[in-house]
C-alpha angles and dihedrals in degrees: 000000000000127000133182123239119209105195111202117173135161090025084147095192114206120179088257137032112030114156092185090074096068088046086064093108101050095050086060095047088053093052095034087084094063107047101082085069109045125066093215146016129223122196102204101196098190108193147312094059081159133044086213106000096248117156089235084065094049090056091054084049095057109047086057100049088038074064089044093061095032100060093039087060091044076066099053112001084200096058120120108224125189143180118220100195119195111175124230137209087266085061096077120098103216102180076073106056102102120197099274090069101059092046090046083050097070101064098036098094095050078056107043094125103036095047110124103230090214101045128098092269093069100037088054099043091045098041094091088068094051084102085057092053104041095052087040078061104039092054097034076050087226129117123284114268109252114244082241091064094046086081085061093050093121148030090205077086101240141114115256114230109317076156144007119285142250092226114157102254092023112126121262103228078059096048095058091063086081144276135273118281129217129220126191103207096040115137113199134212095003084157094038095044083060094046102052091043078059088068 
């Protein structure tokens, strides 16, 4: 069966100002073609939902992918519809951060392999994306992901954001929050995988 897949990233949803919502329908009319040939439809949304990962954004993000879904299936009332979420760097809220994250930072990367996925590192480096999963939950309508599975986010074997990135063209003032880390025994997608055998 063939599906199609929409790719959006970088929407970098603010509160305010986002010129991608008023590009909804045509991001529908340019999908619409295809739909008589595919028995389902996938919005990949690959990182930086969010310019800062603040809930408010979320909200904004949602109502616009919530359009998204609603005029594809305007189009075809039958047709599955799904949303594949990866975080980015700008999915991390960082006015949550706390103290205790920076100085567990340090040490992540010596311990990569032996980190316990379900232990308080990784609860306390993860915790500035809790605003991400818990919008990723609330529109696939699933539960959230546990702090102890983002480890598994991926089968691409790394780590998904437990800081900012060094990504040629990222800020530096975002840069110096740290780098990505990579892991050896990772297993990605494990939700999203599912999800795309259902279709």
């Amino acid at each position: 069966m063939r599906i199609a897949v929409v790719h959006l990233s970088d929407i970098h949803f603010q509160v305010h100002s986002n010129p991608i919502i008023s590009r909804a329908e045509k991001i529908v009319a340019a999908l619409r073609p295809v739909l008589q040939d595919v028995g389902g439809v996938v919005f990949a949304v690959t990182g930086d939902v969010a310019f800062s990962g603040m809930k408010e954004e979320y909200e904004v993000a949602s109502g616009f992918l919530i359009s998204l879904r609603d005029a594809t299936t305007q189009t075809d009332p039958h047709m599955p519809i799904e949303f594949v979420f990866i975080p980015g760097n700008h999915d991390c809220n960082f006015r949550s951060e706390g103290d205790a994250r920076p100085a567990l930072r340090e040490g992540v990367a010596a311990k990569m392999d032996a980190l316990d996925p379900s232990g308080e590192i990784v609860c306390q480096v993860t915790n500035v994306q809790d605003e991400f999963f818990a919008f990723e939950a609330a529109l696939r309508a699933q539960p959230e992901i546990p702090k102890s599975d983002r480890l598994r986010f991926g089968s691409v074997n790394f780590l998904l954001c437990l800081t900012a990135t060094t990504l040629p063209g990222c800020p530096e003032k975002m840069r110096s929050r740290g780098r990505y880390y990579f892991r050896r025994s990772c297993s990605l997608l494990k939700r999203q995988a599912a999800m795309l055998r259902r279709i």
